[in-house]
C-alpha atoms as an extended CHARMM CRD file, in Angstrom:
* protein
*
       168  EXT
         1         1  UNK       CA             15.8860000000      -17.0870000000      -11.7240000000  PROA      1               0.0000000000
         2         2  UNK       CA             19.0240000000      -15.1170000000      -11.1130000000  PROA      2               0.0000000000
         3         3  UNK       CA             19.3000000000      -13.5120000000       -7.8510000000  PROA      3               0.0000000000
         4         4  UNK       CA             20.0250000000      -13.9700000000       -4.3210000000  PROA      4               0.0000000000
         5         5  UNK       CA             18.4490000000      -16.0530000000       -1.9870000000  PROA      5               0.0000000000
         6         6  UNK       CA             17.4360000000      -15.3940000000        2.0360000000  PROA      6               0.0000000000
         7         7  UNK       CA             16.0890000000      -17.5570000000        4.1680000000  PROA      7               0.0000000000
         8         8  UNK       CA             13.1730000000      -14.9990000000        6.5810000000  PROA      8               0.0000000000
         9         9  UNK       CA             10.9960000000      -16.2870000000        8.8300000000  PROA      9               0.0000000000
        10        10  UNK       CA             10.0950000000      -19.1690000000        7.3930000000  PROA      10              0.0000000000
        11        11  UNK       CA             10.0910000000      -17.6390000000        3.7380000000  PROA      11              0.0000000000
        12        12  UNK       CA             12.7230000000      -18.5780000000        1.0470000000  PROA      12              0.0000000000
        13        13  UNK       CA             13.0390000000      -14.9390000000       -0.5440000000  PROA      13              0.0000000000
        14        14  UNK       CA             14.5650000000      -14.6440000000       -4.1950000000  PROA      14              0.0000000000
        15        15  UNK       CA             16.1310000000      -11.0460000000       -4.9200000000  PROA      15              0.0000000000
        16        16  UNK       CA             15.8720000000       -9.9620000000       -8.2030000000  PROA      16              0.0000000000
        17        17  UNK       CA             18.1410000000       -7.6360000000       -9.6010000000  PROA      17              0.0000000000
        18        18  UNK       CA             17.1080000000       -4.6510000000      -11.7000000000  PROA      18              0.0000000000
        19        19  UNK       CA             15.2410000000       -3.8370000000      -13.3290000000  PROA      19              0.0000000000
        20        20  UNK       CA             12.8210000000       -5.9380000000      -11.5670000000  PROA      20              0.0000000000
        21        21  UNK       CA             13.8780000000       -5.0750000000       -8.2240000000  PROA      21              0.0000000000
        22        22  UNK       CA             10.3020000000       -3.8920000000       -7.7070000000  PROA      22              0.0000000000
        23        23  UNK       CA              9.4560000000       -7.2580000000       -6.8390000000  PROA      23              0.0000000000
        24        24  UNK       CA              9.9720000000      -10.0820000000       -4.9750000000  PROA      24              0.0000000000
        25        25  UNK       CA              8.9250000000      -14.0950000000       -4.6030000000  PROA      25              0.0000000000
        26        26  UNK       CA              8.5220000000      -15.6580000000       -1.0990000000  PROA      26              0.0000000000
        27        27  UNK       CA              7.4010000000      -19.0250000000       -0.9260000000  PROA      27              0.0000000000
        28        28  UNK       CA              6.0700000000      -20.0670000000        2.7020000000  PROA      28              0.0000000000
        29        29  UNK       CA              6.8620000000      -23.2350000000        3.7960000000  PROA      29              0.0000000000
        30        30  UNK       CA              4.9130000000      -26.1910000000        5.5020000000  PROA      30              0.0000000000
        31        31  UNK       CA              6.2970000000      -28.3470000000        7.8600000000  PROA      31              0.0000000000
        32        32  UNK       CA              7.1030000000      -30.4930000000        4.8860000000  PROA      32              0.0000000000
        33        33  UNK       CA              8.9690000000      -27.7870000000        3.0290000000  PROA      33              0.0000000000
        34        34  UNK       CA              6.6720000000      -27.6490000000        0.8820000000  PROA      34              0.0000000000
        35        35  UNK       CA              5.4200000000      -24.4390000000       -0.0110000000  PROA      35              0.0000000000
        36        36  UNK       CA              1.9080000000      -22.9180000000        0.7520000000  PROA      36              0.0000000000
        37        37  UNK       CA              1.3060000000      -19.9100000000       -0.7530000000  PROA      37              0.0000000000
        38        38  UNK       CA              3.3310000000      -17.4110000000       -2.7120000000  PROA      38              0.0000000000
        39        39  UNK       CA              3.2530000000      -13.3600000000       -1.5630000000  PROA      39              0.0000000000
        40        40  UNK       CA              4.3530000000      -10.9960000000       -4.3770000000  PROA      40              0.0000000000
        41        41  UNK       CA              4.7600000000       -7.5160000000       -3.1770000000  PROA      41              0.0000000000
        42        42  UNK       CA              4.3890000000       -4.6320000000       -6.0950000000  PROA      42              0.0000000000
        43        43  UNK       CA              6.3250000000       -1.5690000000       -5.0750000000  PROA      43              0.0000000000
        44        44  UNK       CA              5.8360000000        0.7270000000       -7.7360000000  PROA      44              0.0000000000
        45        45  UNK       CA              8.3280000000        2.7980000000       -8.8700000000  PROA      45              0.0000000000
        46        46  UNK       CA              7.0050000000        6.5430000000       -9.4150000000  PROA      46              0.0000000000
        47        47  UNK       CA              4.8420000000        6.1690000000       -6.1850000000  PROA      47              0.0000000000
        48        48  UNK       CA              5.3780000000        7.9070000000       -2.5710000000  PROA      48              0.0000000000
        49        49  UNK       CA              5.2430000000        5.1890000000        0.5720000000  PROA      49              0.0000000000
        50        50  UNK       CA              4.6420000000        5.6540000000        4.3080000000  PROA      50              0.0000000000
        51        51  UNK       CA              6.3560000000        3.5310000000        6.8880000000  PROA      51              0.0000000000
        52        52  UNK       CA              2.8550000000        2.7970000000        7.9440000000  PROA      52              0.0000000000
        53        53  UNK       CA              2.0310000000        1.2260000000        4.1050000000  PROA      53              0.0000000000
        54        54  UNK       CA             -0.2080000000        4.0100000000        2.7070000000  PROA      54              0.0000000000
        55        55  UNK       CA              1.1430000000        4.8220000000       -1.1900000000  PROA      55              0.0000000000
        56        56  UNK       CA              0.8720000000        8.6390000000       -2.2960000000  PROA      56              0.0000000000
        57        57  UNK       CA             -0.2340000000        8.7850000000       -6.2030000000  PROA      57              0.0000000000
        58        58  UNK       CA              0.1380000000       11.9240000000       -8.3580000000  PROA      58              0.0000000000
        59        59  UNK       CA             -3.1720000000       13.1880000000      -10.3010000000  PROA      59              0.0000000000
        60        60  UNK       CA             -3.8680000000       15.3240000000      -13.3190000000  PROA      60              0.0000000000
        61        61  UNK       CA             -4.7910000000       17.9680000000      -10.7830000000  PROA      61              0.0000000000
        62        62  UNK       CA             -1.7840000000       19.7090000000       -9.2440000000  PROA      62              0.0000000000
        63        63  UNK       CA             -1.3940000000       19.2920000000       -5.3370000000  PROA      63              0.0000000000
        64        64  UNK       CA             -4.0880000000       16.7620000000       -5.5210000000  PROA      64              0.0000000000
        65        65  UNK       CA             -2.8420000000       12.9020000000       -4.7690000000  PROA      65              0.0000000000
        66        66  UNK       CA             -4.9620000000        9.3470000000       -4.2020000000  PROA      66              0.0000000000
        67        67  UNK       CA             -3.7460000000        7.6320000000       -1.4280000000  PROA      67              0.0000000000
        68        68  UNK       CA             -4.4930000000        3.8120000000       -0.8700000000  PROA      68              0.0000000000
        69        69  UNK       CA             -2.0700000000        0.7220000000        1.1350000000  PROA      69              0.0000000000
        70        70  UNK       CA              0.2620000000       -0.5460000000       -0.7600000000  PROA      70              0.0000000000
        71        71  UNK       CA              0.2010000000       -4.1720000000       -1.9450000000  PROA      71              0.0000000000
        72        72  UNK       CA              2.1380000000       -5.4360000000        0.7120000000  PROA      72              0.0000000000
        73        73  UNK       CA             -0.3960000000       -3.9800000000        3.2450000000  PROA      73              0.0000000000
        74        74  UNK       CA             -3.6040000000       -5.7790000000        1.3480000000  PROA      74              0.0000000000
        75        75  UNK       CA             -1.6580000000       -8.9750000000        1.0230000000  PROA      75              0.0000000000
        76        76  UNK       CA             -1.2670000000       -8.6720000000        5.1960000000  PROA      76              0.0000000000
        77        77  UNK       CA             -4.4180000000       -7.9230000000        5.8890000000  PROA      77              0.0000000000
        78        78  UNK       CA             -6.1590000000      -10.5290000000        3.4150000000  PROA      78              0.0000000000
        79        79  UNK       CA             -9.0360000000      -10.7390000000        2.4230000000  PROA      79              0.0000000000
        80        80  UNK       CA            -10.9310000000       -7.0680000000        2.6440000000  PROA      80              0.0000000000
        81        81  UNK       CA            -14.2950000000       -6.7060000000        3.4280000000  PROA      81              0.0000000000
        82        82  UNK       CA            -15.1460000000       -3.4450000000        4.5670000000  PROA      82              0.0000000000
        83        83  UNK       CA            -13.5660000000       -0.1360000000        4.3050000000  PROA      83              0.0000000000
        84        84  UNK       CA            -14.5510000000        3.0000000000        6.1270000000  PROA      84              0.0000000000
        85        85  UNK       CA            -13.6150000000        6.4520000000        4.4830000000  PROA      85              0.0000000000
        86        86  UNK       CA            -14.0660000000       10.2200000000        5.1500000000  PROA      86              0.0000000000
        87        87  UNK       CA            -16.5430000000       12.3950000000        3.2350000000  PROA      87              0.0000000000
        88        88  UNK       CA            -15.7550000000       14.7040000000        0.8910000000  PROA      88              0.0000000000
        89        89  UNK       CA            -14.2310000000       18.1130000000        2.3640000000  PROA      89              0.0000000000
        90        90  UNK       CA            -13.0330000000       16.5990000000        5.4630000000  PROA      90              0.0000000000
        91        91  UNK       CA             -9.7200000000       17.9730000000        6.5050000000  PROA      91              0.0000000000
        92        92  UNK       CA             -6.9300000000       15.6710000000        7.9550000000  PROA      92              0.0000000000
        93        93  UNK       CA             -3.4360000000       16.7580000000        9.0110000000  PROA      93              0.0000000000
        94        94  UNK       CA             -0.1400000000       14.7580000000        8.4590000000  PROA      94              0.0000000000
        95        95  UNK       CA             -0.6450000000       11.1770000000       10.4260000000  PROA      95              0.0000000000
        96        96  UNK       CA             -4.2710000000       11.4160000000       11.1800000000  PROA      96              0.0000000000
        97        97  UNK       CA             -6.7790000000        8.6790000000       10.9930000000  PROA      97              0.0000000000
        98        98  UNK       CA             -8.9660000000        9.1760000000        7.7230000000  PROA      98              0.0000000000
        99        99  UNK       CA            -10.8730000000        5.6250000000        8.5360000000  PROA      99              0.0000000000
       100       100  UNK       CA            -10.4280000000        1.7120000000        8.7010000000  PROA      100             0.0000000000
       101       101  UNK       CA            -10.1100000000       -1.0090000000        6.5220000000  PROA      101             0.0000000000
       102       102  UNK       CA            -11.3940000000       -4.1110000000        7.6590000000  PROA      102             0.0000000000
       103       103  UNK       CA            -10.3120000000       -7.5650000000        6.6380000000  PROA      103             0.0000000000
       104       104  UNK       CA            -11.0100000000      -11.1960000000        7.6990000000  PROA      104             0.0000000000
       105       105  UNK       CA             -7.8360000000      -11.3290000000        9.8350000000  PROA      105             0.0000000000
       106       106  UNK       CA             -8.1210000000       -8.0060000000       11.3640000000  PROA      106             0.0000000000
       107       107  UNK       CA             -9.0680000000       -3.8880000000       11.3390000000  PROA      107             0.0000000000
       108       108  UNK       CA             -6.5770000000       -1.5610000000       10.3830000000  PROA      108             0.0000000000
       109       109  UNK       CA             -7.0790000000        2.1900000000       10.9380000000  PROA      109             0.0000000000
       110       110  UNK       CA             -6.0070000000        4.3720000000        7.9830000000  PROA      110             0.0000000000
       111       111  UNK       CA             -3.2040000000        7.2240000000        8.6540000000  PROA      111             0.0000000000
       112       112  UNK       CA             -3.1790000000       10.6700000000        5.9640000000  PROA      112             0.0000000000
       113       113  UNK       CA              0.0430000000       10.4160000000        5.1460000000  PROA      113             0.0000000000
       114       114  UNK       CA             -0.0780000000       14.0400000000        3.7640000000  PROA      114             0.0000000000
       115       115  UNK       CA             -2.3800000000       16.9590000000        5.0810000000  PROA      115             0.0000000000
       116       116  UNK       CA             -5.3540000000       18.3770000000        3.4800000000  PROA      116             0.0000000000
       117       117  UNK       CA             -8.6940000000       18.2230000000        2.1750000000  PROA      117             0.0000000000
       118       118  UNK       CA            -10.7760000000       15.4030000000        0.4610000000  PROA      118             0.0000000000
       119       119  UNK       CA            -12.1480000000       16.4090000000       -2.6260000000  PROA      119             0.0000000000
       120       120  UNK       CA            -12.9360000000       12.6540000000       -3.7890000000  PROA      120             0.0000000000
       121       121  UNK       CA            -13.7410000000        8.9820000000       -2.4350000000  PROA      121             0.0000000000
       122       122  UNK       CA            -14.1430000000        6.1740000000       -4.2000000000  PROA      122             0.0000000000
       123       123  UNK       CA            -17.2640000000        5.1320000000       -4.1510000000  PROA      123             0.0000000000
       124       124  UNK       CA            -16.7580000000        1.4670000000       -5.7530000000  PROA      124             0.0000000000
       125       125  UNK       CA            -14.9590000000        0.5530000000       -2.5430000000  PROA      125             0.0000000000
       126       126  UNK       CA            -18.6480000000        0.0240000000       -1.0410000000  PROA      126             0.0000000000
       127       127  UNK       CA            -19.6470000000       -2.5430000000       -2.9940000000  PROA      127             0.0000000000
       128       128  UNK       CA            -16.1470000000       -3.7150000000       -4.0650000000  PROA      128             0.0000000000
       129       129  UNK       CA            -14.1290000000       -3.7800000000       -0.9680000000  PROA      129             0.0000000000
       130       130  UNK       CA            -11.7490000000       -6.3530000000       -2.6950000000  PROA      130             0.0000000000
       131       131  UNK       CA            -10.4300000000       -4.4020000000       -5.3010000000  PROA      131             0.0000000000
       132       132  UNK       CA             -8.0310000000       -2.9190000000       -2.6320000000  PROA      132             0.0000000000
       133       133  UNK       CA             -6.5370000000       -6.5700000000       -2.8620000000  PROA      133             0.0000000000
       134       134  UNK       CA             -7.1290000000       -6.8240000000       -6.5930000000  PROA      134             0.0000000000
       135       135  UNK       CA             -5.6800000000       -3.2850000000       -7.7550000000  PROA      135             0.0000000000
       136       136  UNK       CA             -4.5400000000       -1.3060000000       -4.9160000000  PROA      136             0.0000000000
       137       137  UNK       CA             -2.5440000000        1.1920000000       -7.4620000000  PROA      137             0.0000000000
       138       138  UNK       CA             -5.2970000000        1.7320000000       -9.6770000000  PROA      138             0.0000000000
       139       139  UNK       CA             -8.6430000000        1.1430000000       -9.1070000000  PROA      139             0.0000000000
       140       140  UNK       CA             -8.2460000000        0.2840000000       -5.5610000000  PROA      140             0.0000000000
       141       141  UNK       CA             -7.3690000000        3.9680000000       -4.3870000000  PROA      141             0.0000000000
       142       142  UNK       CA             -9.1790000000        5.3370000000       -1.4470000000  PROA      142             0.0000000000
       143       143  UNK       CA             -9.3230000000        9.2740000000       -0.8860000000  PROA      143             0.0000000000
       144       144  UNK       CA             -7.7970000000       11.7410000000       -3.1370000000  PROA      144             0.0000000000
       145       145  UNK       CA             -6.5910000000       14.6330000000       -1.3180000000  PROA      145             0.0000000000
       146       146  UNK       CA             -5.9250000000       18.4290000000       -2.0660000000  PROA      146             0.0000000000
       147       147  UNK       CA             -2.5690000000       19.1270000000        0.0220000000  PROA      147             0.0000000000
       148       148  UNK       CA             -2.1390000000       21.9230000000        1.9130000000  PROA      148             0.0000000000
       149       149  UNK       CA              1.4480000000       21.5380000000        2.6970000000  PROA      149             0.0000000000
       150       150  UNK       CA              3.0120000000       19.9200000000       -0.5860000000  PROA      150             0.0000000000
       151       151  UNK       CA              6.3790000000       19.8540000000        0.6680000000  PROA      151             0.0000000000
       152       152  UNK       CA              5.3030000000       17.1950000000        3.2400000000  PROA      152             0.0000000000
       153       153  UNK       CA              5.7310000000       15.0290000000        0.1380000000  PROA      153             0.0000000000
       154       154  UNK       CA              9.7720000000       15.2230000000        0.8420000000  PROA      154             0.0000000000
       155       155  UNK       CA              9.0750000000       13.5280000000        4.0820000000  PROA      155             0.0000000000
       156       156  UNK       CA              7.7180000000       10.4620000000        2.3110000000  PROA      156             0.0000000000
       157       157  UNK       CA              9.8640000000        7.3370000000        1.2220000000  PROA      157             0.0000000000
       158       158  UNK       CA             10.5540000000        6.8680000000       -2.4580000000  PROA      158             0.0000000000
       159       159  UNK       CA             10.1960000000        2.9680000000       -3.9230000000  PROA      159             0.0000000000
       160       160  UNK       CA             13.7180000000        1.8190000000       -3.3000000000  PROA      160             0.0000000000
       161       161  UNK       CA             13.2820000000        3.0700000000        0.7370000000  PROA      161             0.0000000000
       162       162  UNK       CA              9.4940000000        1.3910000000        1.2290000000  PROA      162             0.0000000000
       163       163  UNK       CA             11.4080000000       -1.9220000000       -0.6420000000  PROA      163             0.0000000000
       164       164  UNK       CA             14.1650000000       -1.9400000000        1.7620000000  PROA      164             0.0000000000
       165       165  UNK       CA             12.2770000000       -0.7310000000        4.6230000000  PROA      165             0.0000000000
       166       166  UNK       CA             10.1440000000       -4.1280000000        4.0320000000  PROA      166             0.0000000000
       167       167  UNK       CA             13.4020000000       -6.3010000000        3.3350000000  PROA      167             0.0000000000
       168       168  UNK       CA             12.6710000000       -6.9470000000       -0.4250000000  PROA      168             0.0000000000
């Protein structure tokens, strides 16, 4: 694998150039120095980020967005296993709590990284807490929101900020 390699906290980190530089490998070490797992984070590239890990998705609906954690953010938390959302024409403002996610490690509140109205929750999230781990860009999205300030959106961090922000 071409690339660069860091030594982080205990990870070995390979940088890959682009076009891949959406991604990133870190292998965690044992005592042995062997490794234990292996963390991928996704940072896709036409997506919105918050320093906080929330991801702002266009729609097919203009000023509407779904908003979910990034994959970094569900590979943190682990394991998900309840999430708590807003109903439907609730009204948040920029950097409010819109509800929790809980996970076997911990609970994490949720932040609206945009202001504006819920028009739609997903509903599979009930039953299928997990998916946020499984498909947190597509069918593990949260709220979709109708903004009432679009140009909040500026505010946000594009792919190549969130990826250096995180040190990938």
């Amino acid at each position: 694998m071409a690339g660069s390699v860091v030594f982080a906290g205990g990870c070995v980190v390979f940088a890959v150039p682009a076009p891949q530089a959406c991604t990133s490998f870190c292998a965690r070490l044992d005592s042995a120095r062997t490794p234990t797992c292996l963390n991928v984070s996704d940072i896709p590239k036409d997506l919105l980020y918050t320093e906080e890990h929330e991801y702002v998705k266009p729609t097919d609906e203009e000023n509407v967005v779904a908003i979910g954690i990034t994959d970094y953010a569900q590979g943190e938390l682990g394991d998900i296993v309840f999430i708590e959302l807003p109903q439907i024409g609730a009204n948040f403002g920029k950097h409010d709590v819109f509800g929790t996610v809980e996970a076997v490690k911990a609970v994490s509140e949720l932040y609206a990284p945009l202001s504006g109205e819920i028009v739609e929750v997903n509903d599979r999230l009930d039953k299928e807490p997990a998916l946020v781990n499984t498909a947190p860009y597509t069918d593990g999205w949260m709220i979709k929101l109708r903004l009432r300030n679009p140009s909040e959106r500026d505010e946000l961090l594009g792919a190549a900020e969130y990826s250096t922000r995180l040190g990938e």
